[in-house]
C-alpha positions, -999 to +999 in steps of 0.1 A: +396+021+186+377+011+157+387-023+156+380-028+193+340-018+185+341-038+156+349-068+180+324-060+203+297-064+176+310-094+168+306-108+202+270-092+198+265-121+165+276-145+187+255-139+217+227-122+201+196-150+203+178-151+237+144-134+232+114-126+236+075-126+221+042-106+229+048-067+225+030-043+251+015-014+240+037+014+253+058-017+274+097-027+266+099-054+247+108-081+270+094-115+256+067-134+265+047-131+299+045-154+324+035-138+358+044-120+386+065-134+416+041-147+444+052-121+474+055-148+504+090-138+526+117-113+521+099-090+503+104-111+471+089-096+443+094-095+403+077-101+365+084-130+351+090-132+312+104-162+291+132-147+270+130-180+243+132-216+253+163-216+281+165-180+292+143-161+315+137-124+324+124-108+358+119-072+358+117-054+390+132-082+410+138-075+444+150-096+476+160-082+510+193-108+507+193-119+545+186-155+543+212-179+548+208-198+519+187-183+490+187-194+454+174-191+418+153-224+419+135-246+393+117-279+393+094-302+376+077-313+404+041-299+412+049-275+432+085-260+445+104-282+468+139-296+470+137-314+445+151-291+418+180-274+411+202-242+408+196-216+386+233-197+380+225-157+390+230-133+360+267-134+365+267-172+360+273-176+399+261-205+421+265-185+454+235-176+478+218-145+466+226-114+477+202-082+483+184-072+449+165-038+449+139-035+419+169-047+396+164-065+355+181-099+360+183-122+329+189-158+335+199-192+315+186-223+326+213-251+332+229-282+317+208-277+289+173-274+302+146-257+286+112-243+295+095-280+287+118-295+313+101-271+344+070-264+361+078-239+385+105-209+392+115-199+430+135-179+454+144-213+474+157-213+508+179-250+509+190-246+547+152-241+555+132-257+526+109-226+523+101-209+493+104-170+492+084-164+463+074-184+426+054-188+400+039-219+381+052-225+346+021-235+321+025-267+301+017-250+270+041-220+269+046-206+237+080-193+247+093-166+218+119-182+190+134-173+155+113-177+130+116-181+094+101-157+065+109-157+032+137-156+010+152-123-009+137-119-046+164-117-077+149-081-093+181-067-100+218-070-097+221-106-086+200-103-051+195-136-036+189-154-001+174-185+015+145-178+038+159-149+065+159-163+093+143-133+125+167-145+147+155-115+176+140-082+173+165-067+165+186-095+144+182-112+107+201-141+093+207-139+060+216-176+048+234-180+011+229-143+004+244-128-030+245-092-045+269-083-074+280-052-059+277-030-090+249-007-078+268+024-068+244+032-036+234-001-027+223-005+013+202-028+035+171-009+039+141-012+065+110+011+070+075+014+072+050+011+039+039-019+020+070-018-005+106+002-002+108+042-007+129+069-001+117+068+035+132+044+057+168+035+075+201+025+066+214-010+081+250-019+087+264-045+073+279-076+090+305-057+101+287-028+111+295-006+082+274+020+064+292+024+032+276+011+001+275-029+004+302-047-015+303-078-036+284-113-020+288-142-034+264-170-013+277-160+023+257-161+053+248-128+072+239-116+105+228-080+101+212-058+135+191-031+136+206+006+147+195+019+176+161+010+196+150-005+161+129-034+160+113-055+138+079-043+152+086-010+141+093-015+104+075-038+075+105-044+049+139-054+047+152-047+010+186-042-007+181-006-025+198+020-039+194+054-023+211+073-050+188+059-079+154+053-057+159+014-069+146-018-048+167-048-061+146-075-035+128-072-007+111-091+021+078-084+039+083-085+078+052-101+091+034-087+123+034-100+157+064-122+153+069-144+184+107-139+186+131-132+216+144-097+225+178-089+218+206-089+243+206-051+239+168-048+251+170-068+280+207-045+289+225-079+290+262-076+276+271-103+250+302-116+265+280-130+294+264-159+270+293-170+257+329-186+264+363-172+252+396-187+264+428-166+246+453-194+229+485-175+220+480-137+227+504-128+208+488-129+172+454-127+197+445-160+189+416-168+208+386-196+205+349-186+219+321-215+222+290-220+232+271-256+238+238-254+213+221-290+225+237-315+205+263-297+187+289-270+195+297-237+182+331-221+180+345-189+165+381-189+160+399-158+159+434-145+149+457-121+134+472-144+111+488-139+075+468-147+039+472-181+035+478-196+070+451-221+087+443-218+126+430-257+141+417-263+174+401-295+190+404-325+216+435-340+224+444-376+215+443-388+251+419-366+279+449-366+305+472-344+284+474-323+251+494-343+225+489-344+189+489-380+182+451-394+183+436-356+184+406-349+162+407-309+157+394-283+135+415-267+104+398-237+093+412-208+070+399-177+048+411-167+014+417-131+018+414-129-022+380-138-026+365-141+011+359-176+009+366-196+040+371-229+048+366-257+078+374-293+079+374-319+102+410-338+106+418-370+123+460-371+135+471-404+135+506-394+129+530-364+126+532-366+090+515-352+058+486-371+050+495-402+033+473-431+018+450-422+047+475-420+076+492-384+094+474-351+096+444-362+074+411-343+068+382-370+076+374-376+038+403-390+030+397-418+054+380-447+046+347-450+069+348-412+076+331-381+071+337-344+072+312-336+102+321-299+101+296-268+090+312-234+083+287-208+098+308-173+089+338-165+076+352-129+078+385-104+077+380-076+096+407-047+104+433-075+099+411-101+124+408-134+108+373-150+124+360-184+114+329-200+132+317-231+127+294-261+141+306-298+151+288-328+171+291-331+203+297-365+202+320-390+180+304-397+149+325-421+134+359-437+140+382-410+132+366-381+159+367-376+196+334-366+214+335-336+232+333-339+271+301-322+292+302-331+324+339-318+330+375-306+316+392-322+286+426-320+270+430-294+239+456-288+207+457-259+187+479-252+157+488-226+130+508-229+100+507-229+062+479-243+034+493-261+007+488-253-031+462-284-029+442-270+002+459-291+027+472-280+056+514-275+060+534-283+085+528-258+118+545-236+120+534-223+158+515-252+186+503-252+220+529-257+245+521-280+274+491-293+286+460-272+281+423-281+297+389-270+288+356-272+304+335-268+275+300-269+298+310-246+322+285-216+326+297-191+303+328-170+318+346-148+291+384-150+300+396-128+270+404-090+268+372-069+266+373-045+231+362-009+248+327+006+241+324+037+220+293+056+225+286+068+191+277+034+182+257+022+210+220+024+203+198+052+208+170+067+189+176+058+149+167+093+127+146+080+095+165+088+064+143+099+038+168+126+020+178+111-016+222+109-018+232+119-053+249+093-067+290+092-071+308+107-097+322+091-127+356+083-135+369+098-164+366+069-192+393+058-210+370+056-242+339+079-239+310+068-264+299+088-284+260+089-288+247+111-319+218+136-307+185+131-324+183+163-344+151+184-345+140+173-381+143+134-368+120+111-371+097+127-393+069+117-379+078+131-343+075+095-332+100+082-303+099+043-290+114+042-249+126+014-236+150+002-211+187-010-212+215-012-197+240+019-190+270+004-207+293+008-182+323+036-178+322+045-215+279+052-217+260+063-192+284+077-165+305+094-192+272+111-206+263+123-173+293+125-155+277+106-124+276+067-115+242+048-130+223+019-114+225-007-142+194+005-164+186+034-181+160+047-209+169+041-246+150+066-268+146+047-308+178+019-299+201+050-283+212+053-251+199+084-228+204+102-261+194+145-264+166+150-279+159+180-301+126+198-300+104+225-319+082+241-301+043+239-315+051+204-331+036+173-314+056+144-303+043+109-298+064+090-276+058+045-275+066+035-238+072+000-234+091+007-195+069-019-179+034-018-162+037-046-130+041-021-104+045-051-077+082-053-091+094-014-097+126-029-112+106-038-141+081-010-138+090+025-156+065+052-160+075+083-187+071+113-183+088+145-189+098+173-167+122+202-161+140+179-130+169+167-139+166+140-113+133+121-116+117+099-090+087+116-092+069+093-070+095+094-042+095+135-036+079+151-011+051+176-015+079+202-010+101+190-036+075+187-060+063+223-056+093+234-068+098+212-100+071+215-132+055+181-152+048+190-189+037+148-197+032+118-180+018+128-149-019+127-139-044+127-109-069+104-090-096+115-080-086+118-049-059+148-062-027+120-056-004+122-085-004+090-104+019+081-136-002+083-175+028+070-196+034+031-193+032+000-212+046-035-213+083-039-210+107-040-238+143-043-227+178-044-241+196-073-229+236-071-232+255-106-236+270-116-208+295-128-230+301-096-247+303-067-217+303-029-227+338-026-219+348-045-245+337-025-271+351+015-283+317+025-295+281+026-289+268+012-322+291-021-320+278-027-286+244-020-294+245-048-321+254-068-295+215-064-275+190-082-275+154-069-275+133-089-252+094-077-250+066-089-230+034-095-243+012-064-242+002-031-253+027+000-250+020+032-235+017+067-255+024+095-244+018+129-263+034+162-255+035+194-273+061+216-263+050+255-261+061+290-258+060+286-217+082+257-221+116+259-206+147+251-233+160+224-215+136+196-200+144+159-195+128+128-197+124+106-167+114+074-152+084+083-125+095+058-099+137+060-106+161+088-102+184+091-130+174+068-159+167+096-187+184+123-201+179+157-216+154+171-241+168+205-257+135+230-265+138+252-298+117+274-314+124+266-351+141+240-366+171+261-389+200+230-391+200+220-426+194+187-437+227+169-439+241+161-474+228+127-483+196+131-468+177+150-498+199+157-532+179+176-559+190+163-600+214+177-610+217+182-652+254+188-668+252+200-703+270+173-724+305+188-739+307+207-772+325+179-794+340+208-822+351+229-792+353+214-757+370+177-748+377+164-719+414+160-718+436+182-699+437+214-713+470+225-731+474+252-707+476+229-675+510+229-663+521+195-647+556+188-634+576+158-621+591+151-593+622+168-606+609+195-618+606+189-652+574+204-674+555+176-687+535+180-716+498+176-717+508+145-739+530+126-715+503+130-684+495+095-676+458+084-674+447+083-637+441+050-620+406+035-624+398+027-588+376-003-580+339+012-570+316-003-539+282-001-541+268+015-509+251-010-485+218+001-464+224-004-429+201-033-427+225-051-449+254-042-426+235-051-392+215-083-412+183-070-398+153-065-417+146-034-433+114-018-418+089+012-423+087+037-393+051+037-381+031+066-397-002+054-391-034+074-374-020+096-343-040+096-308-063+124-307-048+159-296-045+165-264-072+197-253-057+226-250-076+235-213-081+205-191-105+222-165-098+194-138-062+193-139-046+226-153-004+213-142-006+180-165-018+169-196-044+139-201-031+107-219-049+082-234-041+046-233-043+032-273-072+012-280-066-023-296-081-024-327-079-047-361-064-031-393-062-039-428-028-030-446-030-029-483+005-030-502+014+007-511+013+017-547+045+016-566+065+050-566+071+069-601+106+068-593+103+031-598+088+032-630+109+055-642+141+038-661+162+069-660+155+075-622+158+037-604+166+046-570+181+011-547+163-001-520+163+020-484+184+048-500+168+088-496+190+101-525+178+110-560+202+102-589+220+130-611+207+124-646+235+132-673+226+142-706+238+117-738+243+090-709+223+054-712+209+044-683+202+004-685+167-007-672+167-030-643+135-047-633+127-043-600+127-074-584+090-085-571+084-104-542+049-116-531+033-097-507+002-104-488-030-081-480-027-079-441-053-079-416-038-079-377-048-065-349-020-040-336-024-040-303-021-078-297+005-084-323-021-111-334-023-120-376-062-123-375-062-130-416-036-131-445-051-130-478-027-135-507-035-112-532-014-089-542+021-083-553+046-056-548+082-048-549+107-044-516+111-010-528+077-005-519+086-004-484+109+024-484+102+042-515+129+075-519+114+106-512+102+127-539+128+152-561+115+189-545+109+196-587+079+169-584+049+188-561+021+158-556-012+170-571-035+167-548-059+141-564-022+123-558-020+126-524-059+113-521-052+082-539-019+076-517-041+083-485-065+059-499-047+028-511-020+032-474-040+038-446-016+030-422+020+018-426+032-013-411+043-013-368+079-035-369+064-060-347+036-067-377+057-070-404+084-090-388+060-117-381+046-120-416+081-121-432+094-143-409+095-170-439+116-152-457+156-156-449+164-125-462+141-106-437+138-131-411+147-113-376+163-130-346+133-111-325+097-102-333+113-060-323+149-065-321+151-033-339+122-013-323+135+019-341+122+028-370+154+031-400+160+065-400+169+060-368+197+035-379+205+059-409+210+084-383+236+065-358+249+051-387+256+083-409+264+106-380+290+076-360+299+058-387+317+089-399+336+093-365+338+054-351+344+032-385+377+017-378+369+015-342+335-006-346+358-033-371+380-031-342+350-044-317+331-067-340+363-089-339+294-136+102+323-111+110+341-082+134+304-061+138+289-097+137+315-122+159+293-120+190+260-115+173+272-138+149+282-168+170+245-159+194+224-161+162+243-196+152+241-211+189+201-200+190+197-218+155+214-247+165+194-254+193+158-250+170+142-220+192 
């Protein structure tokens, strides 16, 4: 009986706006207050509350029931007389009242009357002209209505609204809203606080479903909250992921919002505010309506096929239903991508719209106009439902007004749409004459779906619990993404930033689980392992983000032994049991508060170029862009110990899941791969009177045949063409770059009295400094030990071998003076020159032990190598180094030579290959529209 509760809360949309204003401390919710019943004859007695501008609430009424001829009463007179009118009971009847003992009665004003049209309210005797009981009706009622607030932020993943609309307390309007879908724990969220956390409470969706929400592409919403839930019990509506503790946009709910109660608080069933007559009940075709001043709304519904159209409207003549003359409705859904349709058609003929004559939508005729709005379009448990607004009256030639002061003639259709998103010929049509009383009171003459209790209100339980995110499916391709070994970088120096996950094949093969779009990229790798020796100090550059008004773009480091993250989100309970070795301080008031952040610097994939498209890591990540905002980074030291665990993980302080793991060892015993570090190797020339180097007469070589061949008859091997190896900056055309080996931050004291569970971090201090070029190498001098550009290897030297000399090329370089922190040039002073080599001289042969009057003059003449973002700037003139971004290659090169030498090996011929309103909503839904419509 799913379905059947499903179309209950879709009658809820449709009914949902007639409510109320002033909340009462420890009262119901009832709307705003206008006064007691005046007790004058048949122990008439009641509150009296405006529900919004054309439906009032009397709690407690009560009424013996023995006159003759008692009614609900209104007037604009000064006082009550007989000059008013009829005020329908709360079952829409017109009858003389019965007996009411201390009973809730919710009534609707007539023939489109609102609170500005009255003065008074009475239990009116006709026969007798005597009033039972009223109350005066002020002039300046500020009677409860929707009211606007704003619109849904973009922060991640596509989110997007117009201005929500608080349609109750208990409903929201989402006009135009959008969401890509792609988050894997993505839910409308409420709850108290001044942003979103891990405390609040899930909201169905339009159709009243909790399951993560789906892709939305500009559609309008009605959304209610669970439960006794209103909006004066929460101060957010977001879209966030519980899995990954991520807010992708989010409203503030502003307090003391004059808006109606919903139909649930006042116990009023939907059904009663609206109209439903059932047009085939076969396929349980049916059209619901309800008069919103000068416009209608109506909500078709049907179990029709993909690709059929349902129309509904006014007959050509008011005596009798016949298609000729009608001016009707055509409205359809495409199932495939949820988009629906409405138009408005004129039939002047039972034909296929030709040259402006037959079954013609109103655009296609001269002097007319489409004067139809879709509202909602849905497909739920095979229900097609389609509301949408129309004039009441004829707005030009081609329509036919719609009648209010009695019954009219009505056709209805269903058939095919045509390729060109016309409508076919019917295949199914009303049968004889059918009559409609569109301004009746509202009497639902259509099956009622059957209540389930489960999902009926009652007390809403605050989720604050974190879900784990879904599991992965296995990837076709898993990346592979090289571990930064314990002897890399040198220097102990990581950058962080943010990028994205790269899909099935990167993040959620790595981990196994489902990521949120972002993640932590450690020196240009995604979520890569880190190696560790214990004793040796680490530096790691943050650039996650400091605005912590938007925590999509706000990322705090730090480093614990929880796999999970979120620091910021766990209760004091969960945090006992977890440990925080970086990254994590106090204020003074003992609260734990991030230490590790800095501006953003974020990987951007082309759109054009997703991750799927691509068989390794290192071709997509050519592929990012490096966007940074202006600003200083954050550092963060940590020294890893003997009471450090061997496993610990870096982590985002206000996001689960963006980091990975760090593995904890005590000494660092891999050997440094081949290529890395090569000692000279000498080979003694040969012996010309004894030793040659032919093949030696005792080699035996035989053919194919087996045949001997002589020495003599061995043919020379082939002299294969040679390639010069290419640096990686040659192969990824960025500029070569020097790792940043300048002045460390102070250590970190070993005892921090204060604060004994974290260590204290200290923000760098922007400050100016002078580069001077670094001296030439020896190697460089040295004919018979030239070394290329950006290569770590040390030639073999051959004895009674020539080794040309080849002048180094010189380029100018320029004594630098910048201030680091700013990225600012504050002078350039041309003085010197030096070679490119310079900048990434070899490292020396292990024979060659600097003296130390060496390593003083070095210290002297470098005292501090140049950040990226410094010397990209300065060399921007030349084309050789000229980057496409001031850091689009944050990480210093050994970082490259590492993903190159370690994937390169394993992914070569794969990275040539990649470089080349609704069910839960149909009530609701339709209320929220009508309420709209009339501008409460």
């Amino acid at each position: 009986m799913g379905w059947m509760w499903s179309y209950y809360r879709h009658c809820l949309c449709l009914a949902a706006l007639a409510v109320l204003a002033t909340v009462v401390e420890g009262q119901a919710y009832l709307g705003t207050r206008i006064g007691p019943l005046s007790e004058l004859q048949h122990q008439v007695k009641g509150e009296v509350y405006a529900v919004d501008s054309r439906t009032l609430h009397i709690r407690g009424f009560s009424y013996d029931g023995t006159a003759p001829d008692a009614f609900f009463y209104a007037g604009s007179s000064g006082r009550p007389s007989d000059a008013g009118f009829i005020i329908p009971d709360e079952n829409g009847g017109v009858k003389p009242l019965g007996r009411y003992r201390n009973k809730d009665v919710t009534l609707t004003l007539p023939d489109g009357k609102t609170f500005k049209d009255i003065r008074w309210i009475s239990i009116w005797c006709r026969a007798f002209a005597i009033d039972f009981g009223s109350i005066a009706v002020p002039t300046n009622l500020d009677y409860p209505r929707p009211q606007k607030i704003d619109a849904l932020p973009t922060l991640e993943h596509g989110v997007s609204s117009d201005r929500i609309v608080v349609v109750d307390a208990q409903t929201f309007l989402i006009p135009n809203f959008s969401y890509d879908g792609a988050a894997p724990d993505g839910h409308f969220w409420v709850g108290k606080g001044t942003s979103p956390g891990a405390k609040g409470t899930v909201v169905p969706d339009e159709n009243g479903s909790e399951e993560p929400l789906k892709r939305y592409s500009s559609k309008t919403i009605v959304i209610t909250l669970p439960g006794d839930l209103t909006v004066f019990d929460i101060d957010f509506l977001s879209v966030w992921c519980k899995a990954f503790f991520a807010n992708f946009g989010h409203v503030r709910i502003p307090k003391n919002l004059n808006v109606p109660p919903s139909l649930k608080m006042l116990g009023v069933a939907p059904q009663t505010k609206l109209n439903c007559e059932v047009l085939w009940d076969d396929l349980a075709f049916e059209v619901r309506w309800a008069v919103a001043g000068e416009s209608i709304v109506m909500q078709l519904v049907g179990r029709i096929t993909d690709g059929q159209y349902m129309a509904f409207g006014a007959s050509g003549t008011s005596s009798r239903s016949v298609m000729v003359g009608g001016d009707v409705v055509v409205a359809w859904l495409d199932q495939a991508t949820g988009r629906g349709e409405a138009k408005d058609y004129a039939l002047t003929a039972k034909a296929q719209c030709q040259g402006g004559r037959g079954a013609c939508p109103d655009d296609k005729i001269q002097g007319s106009n489409n004067n139809v709005r879709l509202l909602n379009a849905a497909l739920i448990n095979d229900f097609t439902m389609l509301t949408f607004q129309r004039p009441l009256r004829a707005v030009d030639s081609s329509d036919v007004g719609i009648l209010t002061n009695g019954s009219q003639a009505v056709i209805w259709a269903i058939g095919p749409v045509n390729s060109q998103g016309d409508t076919s010929y019917h295949t199914l049509r009303s049968r004889g004459d059918m009559f409609v009383d569109f301004s009746r009171t509202p009497r639902w003459n259509c099956p009622l779906p059957e209540e389930q209790g489960s999902n009926t209100g009652g007390p809403v339980v605050q989720t604050s619990g974190p879900s784990a995110p879904a599991a992965a499916k296995p990837a076709s391709n898993p990346w592979f993404i090289p571990p930064v070994p314990c002897y890399e970088p040198e220097d102990g120096v990581f950058y962080a930033q943010i990028g994205p996950t790269g899909g099935d094949n990167g993040y959620n093969s790595i981990t196994g689980h489902v990521g949120w779009g972002i993640a932590w990229y450690i020196n240009g790798l995604l979520i890569p392992e880190i190696n560790v020796v214990r004793g040796k100090t680490y530096t790691f550059v943050v650039e996650g983000g400091f605005d912590s008004e938007h925590p999509a773009r706000y990322h705090p480091f730090y480093i614990t032994d929880d796999s999970e993250g979120g620091y910021e989100f766990k209760t004091p309970a969960e945090r006992s049991r977890i440990r925080v070795f970086a990254g994590v301080g106090q204020d003074r008031d003992g609260s734990p508060v991030p230490t590790a952040y800095g501006r953003l610097c974020e990987w951007n994939e082309d759109p054009n170029q997703p991750a799927g498209a691509f068989d390794s890591f290192g071709a997509y990540q050519r592929t990012l862009q490096l966007n940074c905002q202006e600003g200083q980074p954050g550092i963060l030291q940590w020294t890893p110990d003997v009471n450090t665990p061997d496993t610990v993980y870096y982590q985002c302080y206000t996001h689960r899941f963006l980091g990975w793991k760090i593995n904890v060892v005590d000494q660092c015993n891999e050997q440094i791969p081949a290529g890395s570090e090569l000692n000279p190797t000498i080979v003694s020339a040969p012996d010309p009177e004894t030793e040659d180097l032919t093949a030696a007469a005792s080699a035996q070589v035989f053919a194919s045949d087996g045949r001997l061949l002589s020495p003599d008859s061995v043919p020379e091997p082939p002299r294969l063409p040679t390639r010069p190896r290419r640096p990686s900056h040659q192969i990824t055309n960025r500029p070569q770059v020097v790792p940043f080996r300048g002045p460390l931050p102070p250590p970190v004291p070993s005892h921090v009295p204060h604060l004994t569970q974290f260590d204290r971090q200290r923000r760098p201090v922007s400050r100016p400094t002078t580069v001077p070029p670094p001296p030439l190498e020896e190697e460089f001098l040295n004919p018979g030990r030239l070394v290329p550009a950006g290569s770590n290897q040390q030639p073999s030297v051959i004895a009674h071998v020539e080794v040309p000399v080849v002048a180094a090329a010189l380029i100018p370089h320029q004594q630098l003076t910048a201030d680091i922190g700013n990225n600012e040039v504050i002078s350039v002073n041309q003085e010197h020159y030096t070679t490119a080599e310079a900048y990434a001289p070899a490292r020396s042969p292990v024979t060659h032990t600097p003296s130390p009057g060496e390593m003083s003059t070095k210290n002297n003449q470098t005292r501090i190598n140049i950040l990226k973002d410094v010397w990209a700037i300065l060399t921007m003139e030349d084309p050789d180094l000229k980057p496409n971004h001031p850091r689009d290659d944050a990480h210093p090169d050994h970082d490259h030579d590492h993903l190159d030498r370690q994937e390169r090996k394993k992914r070569e011929v794969e990275d040539v290959k990649s470089s080349s309103c609704v069910w839960k909503s149909s009530f609701s839904c339709l209320i929220v529209i009508i309420t709209l419509a009339l501008g409460r």
